[in-house]
C-alpha positions in Angstrom: 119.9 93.4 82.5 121.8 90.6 83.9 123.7 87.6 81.7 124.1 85.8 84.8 121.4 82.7 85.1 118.1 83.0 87.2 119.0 80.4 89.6 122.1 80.2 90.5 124.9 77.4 89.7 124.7 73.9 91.6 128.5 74.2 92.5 126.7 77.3 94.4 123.6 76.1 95.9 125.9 73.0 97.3 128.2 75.4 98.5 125.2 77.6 100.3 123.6 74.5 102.1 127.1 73.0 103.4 127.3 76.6 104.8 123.6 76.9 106.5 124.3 72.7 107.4 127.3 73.8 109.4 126.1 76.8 111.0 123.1 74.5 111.9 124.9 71.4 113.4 127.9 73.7 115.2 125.7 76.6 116.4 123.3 73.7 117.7 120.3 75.2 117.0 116.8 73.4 116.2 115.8 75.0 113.5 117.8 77.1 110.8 116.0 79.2 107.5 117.9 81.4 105.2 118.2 82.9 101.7 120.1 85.1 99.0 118.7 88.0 96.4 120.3 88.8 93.3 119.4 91.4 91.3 116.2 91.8 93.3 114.9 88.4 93.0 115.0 85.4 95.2 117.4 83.2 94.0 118.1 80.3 96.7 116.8 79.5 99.9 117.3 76.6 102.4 116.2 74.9 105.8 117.7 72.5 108.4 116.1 71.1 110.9 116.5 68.7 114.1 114.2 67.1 113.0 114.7 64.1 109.9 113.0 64.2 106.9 111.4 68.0 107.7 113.1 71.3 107.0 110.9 74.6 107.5 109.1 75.8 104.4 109.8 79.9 103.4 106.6 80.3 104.7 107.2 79.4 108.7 107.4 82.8 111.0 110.6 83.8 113.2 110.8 86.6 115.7 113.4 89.1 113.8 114.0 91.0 117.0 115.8 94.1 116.2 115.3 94.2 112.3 112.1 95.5 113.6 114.3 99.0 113.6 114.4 99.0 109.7 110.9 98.9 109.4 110.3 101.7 112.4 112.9 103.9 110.6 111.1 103.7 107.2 107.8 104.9 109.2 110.3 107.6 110.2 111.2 108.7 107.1 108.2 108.6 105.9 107.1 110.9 108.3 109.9 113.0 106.9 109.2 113.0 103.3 105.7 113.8 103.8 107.2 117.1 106.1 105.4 116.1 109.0 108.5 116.2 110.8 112.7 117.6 110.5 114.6 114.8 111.4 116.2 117.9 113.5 113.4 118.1 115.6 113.6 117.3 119.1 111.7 114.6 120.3 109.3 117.3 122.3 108.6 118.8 119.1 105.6 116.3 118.3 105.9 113.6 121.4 106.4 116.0 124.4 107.0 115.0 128.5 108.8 112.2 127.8 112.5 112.2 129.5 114.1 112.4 125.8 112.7 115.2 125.3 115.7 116.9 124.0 116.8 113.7 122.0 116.1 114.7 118.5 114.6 112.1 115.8 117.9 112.1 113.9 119.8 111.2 116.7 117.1 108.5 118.5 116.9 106.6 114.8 121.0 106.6 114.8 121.8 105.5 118.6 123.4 109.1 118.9 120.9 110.1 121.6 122.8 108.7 124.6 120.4 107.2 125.9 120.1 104.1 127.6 120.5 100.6 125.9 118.0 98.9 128.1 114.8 99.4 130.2 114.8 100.0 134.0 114.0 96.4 135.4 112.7 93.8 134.7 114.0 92.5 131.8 112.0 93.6 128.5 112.4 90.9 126.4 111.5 88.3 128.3 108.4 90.2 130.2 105.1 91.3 128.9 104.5 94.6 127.8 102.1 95.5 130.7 104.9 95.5 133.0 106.1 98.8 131.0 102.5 100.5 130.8 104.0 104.2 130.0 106.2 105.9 128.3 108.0 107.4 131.5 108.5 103.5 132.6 111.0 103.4 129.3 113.8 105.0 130.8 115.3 106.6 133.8 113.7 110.0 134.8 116.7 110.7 137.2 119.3 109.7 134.5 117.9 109.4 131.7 121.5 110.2 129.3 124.2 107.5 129.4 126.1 109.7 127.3 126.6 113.7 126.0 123.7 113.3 123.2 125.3 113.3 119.6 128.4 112.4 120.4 128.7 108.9 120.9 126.6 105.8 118.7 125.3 103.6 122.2 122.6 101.4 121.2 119.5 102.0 122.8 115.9 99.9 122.6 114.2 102.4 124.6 115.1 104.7 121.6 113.6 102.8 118.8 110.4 102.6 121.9 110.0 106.1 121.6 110.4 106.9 117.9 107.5 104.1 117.7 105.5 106.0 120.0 105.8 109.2 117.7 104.4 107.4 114.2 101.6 106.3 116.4 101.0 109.7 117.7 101.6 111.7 114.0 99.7 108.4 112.3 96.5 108.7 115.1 96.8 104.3 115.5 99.4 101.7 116.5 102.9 102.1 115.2 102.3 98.3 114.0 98.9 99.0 112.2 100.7 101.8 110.3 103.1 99.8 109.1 100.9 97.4 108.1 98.7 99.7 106.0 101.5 101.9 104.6 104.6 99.6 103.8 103.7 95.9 104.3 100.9 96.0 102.4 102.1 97.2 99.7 104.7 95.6 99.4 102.8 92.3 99.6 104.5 91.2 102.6 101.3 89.2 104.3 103.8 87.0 107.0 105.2 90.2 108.6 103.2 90.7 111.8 103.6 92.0 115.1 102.2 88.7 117.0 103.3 85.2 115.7 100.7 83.7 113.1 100.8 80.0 112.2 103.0 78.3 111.2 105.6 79.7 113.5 108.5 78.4 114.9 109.0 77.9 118.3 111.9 79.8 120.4 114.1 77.7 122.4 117.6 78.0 124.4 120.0 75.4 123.9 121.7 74.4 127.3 125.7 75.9 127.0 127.4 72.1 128.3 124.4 69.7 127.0 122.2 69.1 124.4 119.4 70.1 125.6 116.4 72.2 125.4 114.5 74.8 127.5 111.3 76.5 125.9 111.7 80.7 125.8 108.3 82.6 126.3 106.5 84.1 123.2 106.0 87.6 124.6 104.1 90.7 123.4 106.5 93.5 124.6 104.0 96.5 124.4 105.6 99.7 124.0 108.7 98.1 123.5 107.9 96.7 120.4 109.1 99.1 117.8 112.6 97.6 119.2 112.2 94.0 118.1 108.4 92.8 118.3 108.1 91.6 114.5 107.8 88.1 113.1 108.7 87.2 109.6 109.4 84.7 107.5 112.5 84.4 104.7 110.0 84.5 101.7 109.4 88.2 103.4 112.3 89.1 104.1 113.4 88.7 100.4 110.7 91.4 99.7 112.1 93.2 102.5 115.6 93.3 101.1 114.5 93.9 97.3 112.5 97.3 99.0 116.0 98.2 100.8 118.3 97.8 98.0 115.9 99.6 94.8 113.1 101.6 97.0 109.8 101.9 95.8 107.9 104.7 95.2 104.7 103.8 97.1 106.6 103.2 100.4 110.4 105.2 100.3 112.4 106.5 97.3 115.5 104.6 96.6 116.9 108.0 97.6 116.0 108.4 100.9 117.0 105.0 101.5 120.6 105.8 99.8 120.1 108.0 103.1 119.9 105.9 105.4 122.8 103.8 105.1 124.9 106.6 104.9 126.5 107.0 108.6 125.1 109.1 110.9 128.3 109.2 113.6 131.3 107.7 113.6 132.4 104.3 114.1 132.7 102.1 117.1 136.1 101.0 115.9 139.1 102.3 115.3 139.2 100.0 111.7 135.9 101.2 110.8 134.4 97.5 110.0 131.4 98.8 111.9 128.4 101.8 111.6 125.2 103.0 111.9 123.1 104.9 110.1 119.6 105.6 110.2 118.2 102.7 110.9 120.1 100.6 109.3 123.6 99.0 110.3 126.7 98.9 108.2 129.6 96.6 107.9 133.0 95.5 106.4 132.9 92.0 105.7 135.9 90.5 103.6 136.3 93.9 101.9 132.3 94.5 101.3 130.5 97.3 102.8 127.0 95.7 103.4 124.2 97.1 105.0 121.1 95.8 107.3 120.5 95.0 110.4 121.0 92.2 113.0 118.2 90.8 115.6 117.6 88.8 118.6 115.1 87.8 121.1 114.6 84.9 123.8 114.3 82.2 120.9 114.8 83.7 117.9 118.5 85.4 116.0 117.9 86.8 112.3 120.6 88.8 109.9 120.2 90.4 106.5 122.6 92.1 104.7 122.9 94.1 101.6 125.7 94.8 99.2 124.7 97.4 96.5 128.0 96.8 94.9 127.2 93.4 93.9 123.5 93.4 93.5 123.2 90.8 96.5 121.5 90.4 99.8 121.3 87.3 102.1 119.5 86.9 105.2 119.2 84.4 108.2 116.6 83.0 110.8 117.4 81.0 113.4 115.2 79.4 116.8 117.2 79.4 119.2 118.8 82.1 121.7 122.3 82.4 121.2 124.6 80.0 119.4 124.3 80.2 115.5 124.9 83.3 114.0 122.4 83.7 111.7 124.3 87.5 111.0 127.5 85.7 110.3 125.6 83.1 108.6 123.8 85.9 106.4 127.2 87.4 105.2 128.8 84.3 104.2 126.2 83.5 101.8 126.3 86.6 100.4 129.9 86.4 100.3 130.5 83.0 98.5 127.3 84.1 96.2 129.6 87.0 94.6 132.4 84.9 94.6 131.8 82.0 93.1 129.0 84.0 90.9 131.0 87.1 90.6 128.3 90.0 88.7 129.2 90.8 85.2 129.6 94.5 84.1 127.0 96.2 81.7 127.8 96.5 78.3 128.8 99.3 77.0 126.7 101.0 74.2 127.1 105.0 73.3 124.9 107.3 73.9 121.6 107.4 72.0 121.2 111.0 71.6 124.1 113.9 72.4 123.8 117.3 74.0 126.0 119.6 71.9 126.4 122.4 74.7 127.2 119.6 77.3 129.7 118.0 75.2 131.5 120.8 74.9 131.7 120.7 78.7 134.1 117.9 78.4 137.2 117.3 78.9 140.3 118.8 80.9 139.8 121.6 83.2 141.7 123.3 85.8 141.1 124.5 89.5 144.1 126.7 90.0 147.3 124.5 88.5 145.5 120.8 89.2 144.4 118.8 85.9 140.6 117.8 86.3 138.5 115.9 84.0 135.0 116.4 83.2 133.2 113.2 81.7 129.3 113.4 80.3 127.7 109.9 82.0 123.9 109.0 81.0 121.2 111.0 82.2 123.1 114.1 81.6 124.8 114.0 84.9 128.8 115.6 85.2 131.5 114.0 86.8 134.2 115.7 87.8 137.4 113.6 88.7 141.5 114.3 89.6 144.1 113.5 86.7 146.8 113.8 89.3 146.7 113.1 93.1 143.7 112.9 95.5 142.1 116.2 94.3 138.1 116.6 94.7 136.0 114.6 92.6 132.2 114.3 92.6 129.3 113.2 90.4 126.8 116.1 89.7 122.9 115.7 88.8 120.9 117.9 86.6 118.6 120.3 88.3 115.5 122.1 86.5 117.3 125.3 86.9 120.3 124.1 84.6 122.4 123.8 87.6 123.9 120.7 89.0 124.2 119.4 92.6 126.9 116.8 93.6 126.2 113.9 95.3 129.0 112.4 97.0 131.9 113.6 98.4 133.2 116.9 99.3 130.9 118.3 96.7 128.0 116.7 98.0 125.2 118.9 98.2 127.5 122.0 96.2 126.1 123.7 93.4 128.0 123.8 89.8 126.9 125.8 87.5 128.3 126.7 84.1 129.6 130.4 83.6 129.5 131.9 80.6 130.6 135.3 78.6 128.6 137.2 77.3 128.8 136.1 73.4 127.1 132.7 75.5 130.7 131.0 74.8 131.6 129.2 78.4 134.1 130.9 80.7 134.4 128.6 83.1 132.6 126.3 86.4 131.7 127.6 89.7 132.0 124.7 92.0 130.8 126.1 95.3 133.0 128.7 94.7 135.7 127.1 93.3 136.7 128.2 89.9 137.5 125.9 86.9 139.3 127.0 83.9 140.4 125.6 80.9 143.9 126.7 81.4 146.2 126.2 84.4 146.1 130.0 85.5 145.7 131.5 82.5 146.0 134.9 81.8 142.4 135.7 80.6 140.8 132.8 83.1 138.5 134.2 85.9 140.7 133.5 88.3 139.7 135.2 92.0 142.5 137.4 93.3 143.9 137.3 89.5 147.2 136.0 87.6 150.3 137.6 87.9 150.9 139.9 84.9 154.0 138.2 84.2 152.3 135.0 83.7 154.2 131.2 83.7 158.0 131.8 83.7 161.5 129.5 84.9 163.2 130.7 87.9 
């Protein structure tokens, strides 16, 4: 439920095409698409052209470059949920001879392998694919590592190559027809292809000291592919980023997408505005973590980006090879959308039903002599939170069993279970261990180790 309109305001939409205008005319580049999301639907998108009097429709096709890697990844995962694969599994595991083999998926879909960024000679991007005919031609058999594998996030295309190369060999067909068949298709994204399909734009580079143009090839890059091949149009990408913020069942649980922008090594900064997880990029912009990914080819830029705290995405396409930056250009619409359109809480409305046993759960409790709270929150999940300080504090889902797991923080992952006497009245929580009480040390709490006969006393 939303109260907010389902377009948004004109003060907005003016203030979203002065944005792509500028971008456009300063960044100097031919042709510029781009749109925003809101609470999963498309709610503005624009165009400028060098062209009067024509602007490209939603429909028109840009190379995305390396958003390619958030499709690949969800292949990936796929291949994980299914149990085809452990993201622990070394690349040999299921795609062996190759000179990752020791590289495992977890690290190859998060940059962590240490592998190379780029291909031996000559230049991928700009060459055809049948330059690169093997897998072996990907990398450097003598030095294959750039760096100790797991330690470091270095960005590597090669990578993304070879994760490609494992969904075609688990799927038995193209790493591009699988996608097809199991996530663009159902997800009704028709202009998402591997080759450009009319109408496409046409790449360019825009001479640094003059206006003017030079034509960039329109090349199929083979194996390379799974590292920026796509095309795509804005009207997709809006699909794209609706699937990435919610999930959907019949491609990737909103779960195991919750998983992937979580980071997989640290950051490249020492202010953490940067990170990577698995497959997708994360970043700080103007105090909003937002999530996606950035791409570029010969011709073509593209950005989207995500933030789940607002309900927002915004994404970018431009034609031309450097200049605009349609990443930039992606968070600043998404920025002035939540801004000047700021989302409005949910009501609040009790509870429909109450759990008698689970409300007695509530309230204070104590781990050793620090005040906790214990709150009942829809879908009969616990959260446990500090009353004083930075203690531990973590939300807790329901589990068959009668258990509960926690799902962020230092709990994450860490079982609590309710302990009780045997009359069935509750003694205390087991928090991986931990033990909460109802009274700071009390003298009949289950305390491990025990309370000091003497019990609370001045000195």
């Amino acid at each position: 439920m939303t109260d907010l309109p389902a377009e948004l305001l004109p003060a907005t939409r003016r203030a979203l095409l002065h944005r792509l205008a500028v971008t456009q005319a300063e960044g100097r580049t031919p042709s510029l698409v781009a749109g925003v999301l809101r609470d999963g639907q498309p709610v503005w998108s624009g165009a400028r052209s060098m062209v009067d009097g024509h602007a490209p429709t939603p429909d028109v096709q840009y190379r995305i470059g390396s958003l390619t890697k958030t499709f690949v990844a969800v292949l990936v995962l796929r291949l994980r949920d299914e149990g085809l694969l452990d993201l622990a599994d070394p690349l040999s595991r299921h795609l062996p001879g190759t000179p990752a083999d020791d590289a495992t998926i977890a690290q190859l879909l998060s940059h962590s392998s240490g592998l190379p960024a780029e291909t031996p000679g000559p230049w991928w991007e700009r060459t055809e694919g049948t330059l690169r005919p093997g897998l072996d031609d990907l990398l450097e058999t003598e030095r294959p590592l750039k760096h100790p594998a797991g330690r470091v996030h270095h960005y590597s295309n090669p990578g993304y190559a070879l994760l490609g190369a494992l969904v075609a060999k688990l799927r038995g067909e193209p790493w591009d027809e699988a996608l097809r068949r199991e996530v663009l298709a159902p997800l009704g994204m028709d202009r998402t292809t591997a080759l450009p399909e009319h109408p496409h734009a046409g790449g360019f580079a825009v001479h640094p000291w003059a206006d003017v143009m030079l034509p960039e090839p329109l090349t199929d890059t083979g194996l390379m592919g799974p590292a920026g091949q796509l095309w795509s149009t804005i009207a997709d990408l809006a699909r794209w980023a609706a699937f990435l913020t919610a999930g959907d069942d019949k491609v990737l649980s909103a779960g195991t997408l919750a998983e992937m922008r979580r980071p997989a090594v640290g950051p490249d900064d020492a202010e953490w505005t940067s990170g990577y997880g698995l497959g997708l990029q994360l970043r700080r912009h103007e105090g909003r973590l937002l999530y996606g990914h950035t791409g570029s080819m010969p011709g073509f830029t593209a950005g989207l980006w995500i933030s789940e705290a607002d309900d927002l995405a915004a994404y970018a396409l431009s034609n031309a090879t450097s200049g605009p930056s349609t990443a930039g250009l992606a968070a600043q619409l998404l920025t002035l959308t939540a801004e000047l359109e700021p989302r409005l809480p949910e009501p609040w409305r009790p509870a429909a039903d109450v759990d008698a046993e689970l409300l007695e759960l509530t309230g204070p409790w104590y781990w050793g002599a620090a005040p906790t709270a214990l709150r009942l929150r829809p879908g009969r999940v616990l959260e446990l939170s500090p009353l004083t300080g930075a203690g531990r504090g973590s939300r807790f889902r329901p589990e068959p069993d009668g258990t509960w797991t926690g799902v962020e923080n230092y709990y994450a992952g860490e079982t609590l279970r309710v302990v009780r006497h045997p009359d069935g009245t509750v003694s205390h929580l087991d928090v991986g261990s931990f033990v909460y009480t109802r009274e700071p040390y009390g003298p009949a709490g289950a305390v491990p180790g025990g309370v000091d006969p003497e019990g609370w006393r001045a000195f």
